[in-house]
GUKE-410463 format. One line per field, with one value per residue (C-alpha): residue in three letters; z, x negated, y negated. Coordinates in pm, whole numbers, plus 50000, padded with zeros to 5 digits. Example, Ala and Ser with C-alpha at 12.3 -4.5 7.8 and 13.67 -1.06 7.14 Angstrom:
! residues 2
r: ALA,SER;
Z: 50780,50714;
X: 48770,48633;
Y: 50450,50106;
This chain:
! residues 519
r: UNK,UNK,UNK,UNK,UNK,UNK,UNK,UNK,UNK,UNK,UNK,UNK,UNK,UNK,UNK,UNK,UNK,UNK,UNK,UNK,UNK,UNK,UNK,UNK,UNK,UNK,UNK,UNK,UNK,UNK,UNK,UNK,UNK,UNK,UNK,UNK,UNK,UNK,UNK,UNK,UNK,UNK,UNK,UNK,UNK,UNK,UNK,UNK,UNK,UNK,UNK,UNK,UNK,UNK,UNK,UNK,UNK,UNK,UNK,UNK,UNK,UNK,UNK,UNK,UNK,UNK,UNK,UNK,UNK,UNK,UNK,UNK,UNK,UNK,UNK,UNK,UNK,UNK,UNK,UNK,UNK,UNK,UNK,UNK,UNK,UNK,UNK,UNK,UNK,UNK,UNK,UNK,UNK,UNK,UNK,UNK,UNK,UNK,UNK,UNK,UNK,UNK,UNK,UNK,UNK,UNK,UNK,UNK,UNK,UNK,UNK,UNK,UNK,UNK,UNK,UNK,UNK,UNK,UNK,UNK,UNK,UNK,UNK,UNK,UNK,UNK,UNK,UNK,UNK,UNK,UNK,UNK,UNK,UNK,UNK,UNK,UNK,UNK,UNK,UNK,UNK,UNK,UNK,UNK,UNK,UNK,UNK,UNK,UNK,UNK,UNK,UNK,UNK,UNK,UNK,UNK,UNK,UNK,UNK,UNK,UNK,UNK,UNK,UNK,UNK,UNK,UNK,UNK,UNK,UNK,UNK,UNK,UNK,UNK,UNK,UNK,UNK,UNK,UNK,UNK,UNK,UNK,UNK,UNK,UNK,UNK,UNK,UNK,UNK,UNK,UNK,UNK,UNK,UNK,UNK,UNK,UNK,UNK,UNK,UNK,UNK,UNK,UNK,UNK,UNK,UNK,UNK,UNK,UNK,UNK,UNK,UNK,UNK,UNK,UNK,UNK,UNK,UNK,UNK,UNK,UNK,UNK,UNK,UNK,UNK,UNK,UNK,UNK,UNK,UNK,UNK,UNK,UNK,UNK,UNK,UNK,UNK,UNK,UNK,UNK,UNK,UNK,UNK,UNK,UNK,UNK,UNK,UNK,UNK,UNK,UNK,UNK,UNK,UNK,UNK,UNK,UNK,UNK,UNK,UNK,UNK,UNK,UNK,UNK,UNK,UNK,UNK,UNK,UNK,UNK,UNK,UNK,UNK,UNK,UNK,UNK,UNK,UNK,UNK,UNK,UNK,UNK,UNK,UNK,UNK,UNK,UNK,UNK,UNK,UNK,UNK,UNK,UNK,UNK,UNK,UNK,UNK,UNK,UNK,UNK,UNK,UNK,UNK,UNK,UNK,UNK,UNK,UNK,UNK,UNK,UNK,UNK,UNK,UNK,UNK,UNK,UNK,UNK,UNK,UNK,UNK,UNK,UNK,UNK,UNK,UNK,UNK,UNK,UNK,UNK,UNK,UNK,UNK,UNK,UNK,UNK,UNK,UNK,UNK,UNK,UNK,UNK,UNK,UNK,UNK,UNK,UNK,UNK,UNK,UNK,UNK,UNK,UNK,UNK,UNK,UNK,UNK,UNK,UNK,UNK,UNK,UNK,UNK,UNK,UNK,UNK,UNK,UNK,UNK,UNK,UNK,UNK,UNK,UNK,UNK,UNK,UNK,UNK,UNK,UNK,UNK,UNK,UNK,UNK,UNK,UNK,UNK,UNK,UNK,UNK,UNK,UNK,UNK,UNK,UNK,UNK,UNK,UNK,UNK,UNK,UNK,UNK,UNK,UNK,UNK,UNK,UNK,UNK,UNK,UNK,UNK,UNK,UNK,UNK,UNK,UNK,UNK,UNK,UNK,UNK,UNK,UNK,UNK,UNK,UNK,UNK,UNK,UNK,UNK,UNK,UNK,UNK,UNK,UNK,UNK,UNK,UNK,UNK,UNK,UNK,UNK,UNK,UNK,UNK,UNK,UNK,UNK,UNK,UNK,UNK,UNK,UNK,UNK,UNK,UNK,UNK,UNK,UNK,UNK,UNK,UNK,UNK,UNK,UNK,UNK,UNK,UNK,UNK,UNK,UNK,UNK,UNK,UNK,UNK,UNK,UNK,UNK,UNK,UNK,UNK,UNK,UNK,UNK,UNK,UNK,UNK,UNK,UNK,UNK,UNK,UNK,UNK,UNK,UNK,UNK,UNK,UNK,UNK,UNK,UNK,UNK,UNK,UNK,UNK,UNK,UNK,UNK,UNK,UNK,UNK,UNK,UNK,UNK,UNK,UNK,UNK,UNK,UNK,UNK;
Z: 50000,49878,50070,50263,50077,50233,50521,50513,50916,50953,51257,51301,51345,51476,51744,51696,51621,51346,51484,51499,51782,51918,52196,51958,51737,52003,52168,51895,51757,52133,52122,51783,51898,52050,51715,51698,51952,51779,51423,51572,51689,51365,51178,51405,51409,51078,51058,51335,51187,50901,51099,51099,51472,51594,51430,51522,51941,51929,51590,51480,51260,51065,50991,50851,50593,50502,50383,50270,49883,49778,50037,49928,49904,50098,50376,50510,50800,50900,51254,51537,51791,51543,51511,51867,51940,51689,51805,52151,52135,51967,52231,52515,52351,52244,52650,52712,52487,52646,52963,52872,52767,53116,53264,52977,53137,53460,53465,53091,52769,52851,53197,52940,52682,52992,53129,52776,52696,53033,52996,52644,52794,53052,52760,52543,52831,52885,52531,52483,52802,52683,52691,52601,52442,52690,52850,52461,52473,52819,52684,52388,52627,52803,52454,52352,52689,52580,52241,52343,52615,52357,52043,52246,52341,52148,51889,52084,52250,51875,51765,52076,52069,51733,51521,51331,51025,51057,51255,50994,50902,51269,51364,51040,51217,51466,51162,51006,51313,51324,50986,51087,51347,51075,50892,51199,51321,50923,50942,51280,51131,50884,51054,51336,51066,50956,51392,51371,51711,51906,51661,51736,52071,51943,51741,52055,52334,52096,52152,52443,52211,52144,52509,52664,52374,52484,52856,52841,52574,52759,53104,52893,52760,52915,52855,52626,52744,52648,52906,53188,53172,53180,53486,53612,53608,53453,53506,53413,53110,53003,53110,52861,52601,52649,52607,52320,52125,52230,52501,52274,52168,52285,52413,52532,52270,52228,52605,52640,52349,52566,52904,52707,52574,52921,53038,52841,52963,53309,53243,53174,53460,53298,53140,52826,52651,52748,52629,52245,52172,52193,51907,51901,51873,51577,51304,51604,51654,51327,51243,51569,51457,51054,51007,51223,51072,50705,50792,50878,50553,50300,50442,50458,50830,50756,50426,50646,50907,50697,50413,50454,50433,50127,49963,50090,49945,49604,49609,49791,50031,50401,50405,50065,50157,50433,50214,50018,50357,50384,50035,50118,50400,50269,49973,50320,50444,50131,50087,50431,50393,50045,50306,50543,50298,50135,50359,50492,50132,49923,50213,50399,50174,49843,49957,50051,49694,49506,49795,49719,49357,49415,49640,49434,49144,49366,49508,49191,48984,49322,49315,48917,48990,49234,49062,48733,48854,49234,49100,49379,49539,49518,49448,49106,49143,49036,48773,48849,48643,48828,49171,49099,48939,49293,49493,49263,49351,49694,49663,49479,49741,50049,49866,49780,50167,50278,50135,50239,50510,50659,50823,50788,51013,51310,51206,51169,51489,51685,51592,51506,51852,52098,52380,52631,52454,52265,52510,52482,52095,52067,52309,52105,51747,51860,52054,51771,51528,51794,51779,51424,51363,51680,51460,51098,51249,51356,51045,50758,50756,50742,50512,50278,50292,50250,49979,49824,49560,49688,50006,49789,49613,49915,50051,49731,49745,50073,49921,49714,49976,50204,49901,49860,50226,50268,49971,50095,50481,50579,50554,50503,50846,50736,50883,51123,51538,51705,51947,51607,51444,51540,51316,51025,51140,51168,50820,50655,50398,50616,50957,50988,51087,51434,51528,51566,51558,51885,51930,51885,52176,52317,52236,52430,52714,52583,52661,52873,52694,52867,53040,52813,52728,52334,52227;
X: 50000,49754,49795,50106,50366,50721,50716,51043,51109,51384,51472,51392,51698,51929,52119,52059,52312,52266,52509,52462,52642,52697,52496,52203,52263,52247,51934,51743,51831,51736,51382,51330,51396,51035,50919,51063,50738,50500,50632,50725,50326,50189,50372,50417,50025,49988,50166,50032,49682,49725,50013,49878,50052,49855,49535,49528,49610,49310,49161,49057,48777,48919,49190,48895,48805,49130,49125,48803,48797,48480,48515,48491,48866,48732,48618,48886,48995,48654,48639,48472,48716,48997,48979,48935,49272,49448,49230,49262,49585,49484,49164,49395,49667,49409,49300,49709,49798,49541,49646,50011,50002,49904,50166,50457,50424,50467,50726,50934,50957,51232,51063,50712,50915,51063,50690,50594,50924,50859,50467,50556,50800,50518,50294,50551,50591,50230,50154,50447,50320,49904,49668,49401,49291,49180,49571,49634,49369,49510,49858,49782,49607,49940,50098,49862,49985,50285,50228,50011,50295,50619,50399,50266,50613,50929,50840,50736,51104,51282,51152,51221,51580,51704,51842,51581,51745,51712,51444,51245,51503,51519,51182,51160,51372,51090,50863,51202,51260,50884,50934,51248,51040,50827,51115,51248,50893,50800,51193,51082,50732,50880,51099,50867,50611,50791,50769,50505,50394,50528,50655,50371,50544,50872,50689,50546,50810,51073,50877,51126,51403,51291,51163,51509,51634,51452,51474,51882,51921,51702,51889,52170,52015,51935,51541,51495,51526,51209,51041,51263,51221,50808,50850,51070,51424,51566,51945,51886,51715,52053,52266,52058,52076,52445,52510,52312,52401,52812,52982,53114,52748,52582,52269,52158,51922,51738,51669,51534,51280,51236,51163,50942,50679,50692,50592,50342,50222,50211,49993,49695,49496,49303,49437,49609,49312,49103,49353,49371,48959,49015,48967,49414,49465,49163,49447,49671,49340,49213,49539,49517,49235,49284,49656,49552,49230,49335,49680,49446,49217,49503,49436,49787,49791,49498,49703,50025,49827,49717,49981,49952,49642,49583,49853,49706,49384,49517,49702,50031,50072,50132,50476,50507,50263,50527,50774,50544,50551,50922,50965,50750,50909,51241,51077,50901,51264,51387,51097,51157,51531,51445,51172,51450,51697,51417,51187,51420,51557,51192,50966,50677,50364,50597,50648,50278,50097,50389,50276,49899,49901,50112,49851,49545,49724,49765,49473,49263,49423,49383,49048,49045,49228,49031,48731,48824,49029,48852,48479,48251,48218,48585,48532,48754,49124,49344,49563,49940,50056,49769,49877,50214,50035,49879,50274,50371,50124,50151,50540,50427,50170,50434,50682,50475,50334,50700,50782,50522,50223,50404,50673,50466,50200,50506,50647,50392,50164,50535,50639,50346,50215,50331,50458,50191,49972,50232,50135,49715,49817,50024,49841,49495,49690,49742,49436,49268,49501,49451,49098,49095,49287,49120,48791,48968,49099,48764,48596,48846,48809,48432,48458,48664,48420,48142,48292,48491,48729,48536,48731,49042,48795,48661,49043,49123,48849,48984,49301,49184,49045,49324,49546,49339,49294,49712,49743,49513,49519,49913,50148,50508,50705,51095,51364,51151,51294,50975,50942,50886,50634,50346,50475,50413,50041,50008,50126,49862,49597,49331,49487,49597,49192,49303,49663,49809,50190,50322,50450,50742,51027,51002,51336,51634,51650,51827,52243,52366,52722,52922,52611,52358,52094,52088,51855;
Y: 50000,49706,49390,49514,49503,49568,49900,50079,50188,50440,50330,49960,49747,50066,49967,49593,49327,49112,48815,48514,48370,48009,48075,48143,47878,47637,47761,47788,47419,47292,47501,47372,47014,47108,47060,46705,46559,46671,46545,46231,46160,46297,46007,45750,45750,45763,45474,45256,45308,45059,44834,44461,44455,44759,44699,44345,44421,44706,44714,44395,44524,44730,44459,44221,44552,44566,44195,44200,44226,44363,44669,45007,45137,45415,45353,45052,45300,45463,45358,45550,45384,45454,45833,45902,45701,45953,46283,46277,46425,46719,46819,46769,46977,47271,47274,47298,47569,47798,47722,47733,48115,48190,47946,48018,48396,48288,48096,48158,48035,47762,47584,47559,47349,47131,47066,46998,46718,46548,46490,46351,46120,46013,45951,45746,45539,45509,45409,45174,44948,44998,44662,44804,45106,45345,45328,45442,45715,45863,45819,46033,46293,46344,46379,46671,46814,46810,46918,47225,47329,47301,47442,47735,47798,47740,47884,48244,48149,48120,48467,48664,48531,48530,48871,49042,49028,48592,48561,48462,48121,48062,48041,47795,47585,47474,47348,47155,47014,46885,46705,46552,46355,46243,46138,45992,45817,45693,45519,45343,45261,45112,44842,44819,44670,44394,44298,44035,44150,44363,44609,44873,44862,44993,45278,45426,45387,45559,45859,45866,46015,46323,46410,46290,46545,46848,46744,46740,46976,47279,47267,47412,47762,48024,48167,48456,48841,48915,48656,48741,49134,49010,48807,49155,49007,49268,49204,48821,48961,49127,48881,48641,48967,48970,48556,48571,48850,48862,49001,49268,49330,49674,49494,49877,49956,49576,49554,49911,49820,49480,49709,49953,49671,49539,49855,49866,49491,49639,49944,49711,49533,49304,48969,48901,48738,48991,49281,49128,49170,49553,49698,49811,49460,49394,49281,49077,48905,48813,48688,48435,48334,48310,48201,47838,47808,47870,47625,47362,47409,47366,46979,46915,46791,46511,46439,46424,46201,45970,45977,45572,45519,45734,45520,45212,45339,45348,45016,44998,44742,44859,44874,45093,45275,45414,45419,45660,45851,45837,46020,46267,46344,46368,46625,46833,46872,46985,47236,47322,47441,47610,47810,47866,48031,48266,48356,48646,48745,48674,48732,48630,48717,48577,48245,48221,48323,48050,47745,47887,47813,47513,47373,47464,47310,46912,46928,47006,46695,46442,46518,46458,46141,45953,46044,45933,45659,45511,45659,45730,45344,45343,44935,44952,44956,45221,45175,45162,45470,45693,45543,45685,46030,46035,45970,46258,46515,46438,46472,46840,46912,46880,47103,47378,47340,47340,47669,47848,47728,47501,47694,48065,47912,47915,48217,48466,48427,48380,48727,48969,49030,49302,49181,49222,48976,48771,48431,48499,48541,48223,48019,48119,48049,47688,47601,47712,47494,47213,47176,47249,46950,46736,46801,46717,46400,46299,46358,46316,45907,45948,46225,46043,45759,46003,46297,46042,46249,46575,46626,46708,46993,47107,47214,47365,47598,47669,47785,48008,48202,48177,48332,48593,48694,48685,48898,49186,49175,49033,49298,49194,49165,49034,49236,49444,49405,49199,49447,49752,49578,49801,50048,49774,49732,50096,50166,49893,50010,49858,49749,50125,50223,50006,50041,50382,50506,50531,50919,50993,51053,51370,51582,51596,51845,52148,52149,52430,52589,52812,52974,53041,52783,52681,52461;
């Protein structure tokens, strides 16, 4: 089976319901409102970075580039000061996601996202009432808090709570939700600019929103089945099984799967973290490891970031140049619900080798683009029709992300790990995507000023790779009951060498009729 296709399992899904009930609906739209923080950051900052309000309170410098005719289009934004404003977040939220595997298992899936919505609202506050710029930097720490507590786990919450047969659309909702705050954050941004001001003011306090959300919106559902049988509540954990799948459901068969991978959790004394480097876990822990590193390399979260200033680079003024942002956010939800509807009918590894090529294809004629068009001292202008060339492919770019990295990078690490080291997994998945992007943040201004049109060549190498590696090594997962998936791994051409069938039941004890025994 090369590159692992789809693995036919007998008896996955028996006994499970496939409904979707209100109850499920509405907790998976209030863990996916988890999303909503993060998304919300990524563009507000974006934003702020080239608002005349914002730069000129903290960033005076970089305002005099930006009016300064003979600099090189390049390198306006590459400030020191600048990039550790926007990277901060991302260390502090690596630190929290490794500490919030430990903590999510503690204490559930659903008290981790409440920890994670109030130190956002702390930070919002925090950021909207800053002087100076070390009140912004701490602010932003308490963000990445945040962020590493709700990314670690809502979306571990969204796959251990919705059917098999959607679980793949559901957990999808988390990264929709994320680009609705960008949507939401690029709208603000863009009538905050035109506040002479104090309009940077209004970009970062309304942060607020989407923490009150997930604060008042998460006292209402109940945590998943899966966490509470784990923290050995087992009659909570089918009281949660029974609100979310019915009351007329037969939860029997889904919790005893539940009770058995917590069994298995139990029979090991060491710690998660520890558990997923032996060598049963090899494939669990390469994917940890590759899915956030390879998300990071298709450079759509630096292109995201700075969607602005790579608009402003070209020639838009600052406020279409978020405009620009606001289309391409509208084209990322679009993508987004195309992802939602398919990814459970198409599949995981299909949606990834279209979004490859897509991506290969933008990223190949940006870099033509702004070397043809900006050269390599990026001092000429670029014509008009290119300028819109370059809107286009980014439009392109955030589709073909949409439908396939963009939400697979949530939905694979959320649902391929056993359950006894599905928080090391997730937690180590987004620490890893943290610093990834704490480290792309910090470098991406300077590497644009430095590669010039090569950074868009140097990410579609990237792809390639990251195509290739998905088409050999991921085997497909849609349809398969989270807590079956080892048969899946076990099955692989190459990940079978690792993971091993679990035996089968032993038979039924032999019936006694009328006296003699008949087996």
């Amino acid at each position: 089976m090369l590159g692992g296709g789809v693995v036919t399992l007998s008896s996955a899904g028996a006994g499970y319901s496939s409904e979707i009930t209100f109850t499920v609906v509405m907790s998976c739209l209030m863990a996916a409102s988890g999303g909503l923080i993060f998304g919300y950051d990524i563009s507000i900052t974006g934003g702020l970075t080239q608002m005349e309000s914002f730069l000129k309170a903290f960033f005076p410098d970089i305002l005099e580039k930006m009016n300064n005719a003979t600099q090189d289009e390049y390198c306006i934004f590459d400030s020191q000061l600048l990039t550790t404003f926007v990277s901060s977040l991302y260390l502090a939220g690596m630190f929290a996601c490794l500490v919030a595997g430990h903590i999510t298992k503690k204490i559930g899936r659903r008290n981790s996202m409440l920890i994670g919505a109030s130190l956002f609202f702390v930070g919002s506050v925090l950021n909207c009432t800053a002087v100076n710029v070390a009140m912004l930097v701490i602010g932003r720490v308490l963000l990445g808090f945040a962020v590493g507590f709700t990314n670690q786990s809502a979306p571990v919450y969204l796959a251990e709570i919705a059917p098999a047969r959607w679980r793949g659309a559901f957990t999808s909702i988390f990264h929709f939700f994320l680009n609705v705050g960008m949507f939401v954050a690029d709208l603000v941004n863009y009538r905050a600019n035109t506040i002479a001001v104090w309009g940077w003011r209004l970009s970062l306090g309304l942060g607020i929103v989407p923490a009150t959300v997930i604060l008042v919106g998460g006292t209402f559902i109940p945590d998943s089945p899966n966490s509470l049988v784990l923290r050995g509540k087992a009659d909570a954990a089918r009281a949660s099984l029974q609100r979310i799948r019915g009351r007329s459901a037969d939860v029997d068969v889904e919790l005893k799967d539940i009770m058995q991978a917590a069994e298995v959790d139990r029979l090991y004394e060491s710690g998660a973290f520890r558990r997923i480097v032996r060598r049963e876990y090899r494939p669990h822990l390469v994917m940890a490891i590759a899915i956030p590193v390879f998300f990071e390399l298709t450079g759509m979260i630096v292109v995201t970031l700075f969607t602005p200033l790579l608009f402003y680079t070209i020639g838009f003024t600052s406020q279409k140049a978020i405009l620009g942002s606001i289309i391409t956010d509208v084209v990322s939800l679009v993508s987004i619900a195309v992802a939602a509807v398919a990814v459970d009918r198409v599949g995981r590894r299909s949606l990834f080798m279209v979004g490859g090529a897509i991506l290969l294809a933008c990223l190949v004629a940006m870099a033509w683009i702004f070397g043809a068009q900006l050269g390599t001292d990026g001092e000429k202008a670029m014509p008009r029709p290119y300028a819109v060339a370059v809107v286009a492919l980014v439009c392109l770019f955030t589709a073909g992300f949409g439908v396939s990295w963009g939400p697979l990078k949530w939905i694979i690490p959320s649902e391929i790990y056993p359950l006894e080291v599905r928080s090391a997994g997730q937690g180590m998945s987004e620490a890893i995507s943290l610093a990834l992007t704490f480290v792309q943040t910090q470098s991406f201004l300077n590497m644009l000023c430095s590669f010039k049109y090569g950074a868009f060549a140097y990410n579609a190498g990237w792809v390639v790779v990251m195509t290739a590696f998905i088409f050999f090594f991921l085997p497909e997962t849609k349809g398969v009951p989270i807590e079956s998936l080892r048969e899946v791994w076990a099955r692989h051409w190459y990940w079978k060498r690792f993971v091993k069938p679990l035996p089968p039941p032993p038979p039924p004890p032999p019936k006694v009729v009328d006296g003699p025994v008949r087996a």
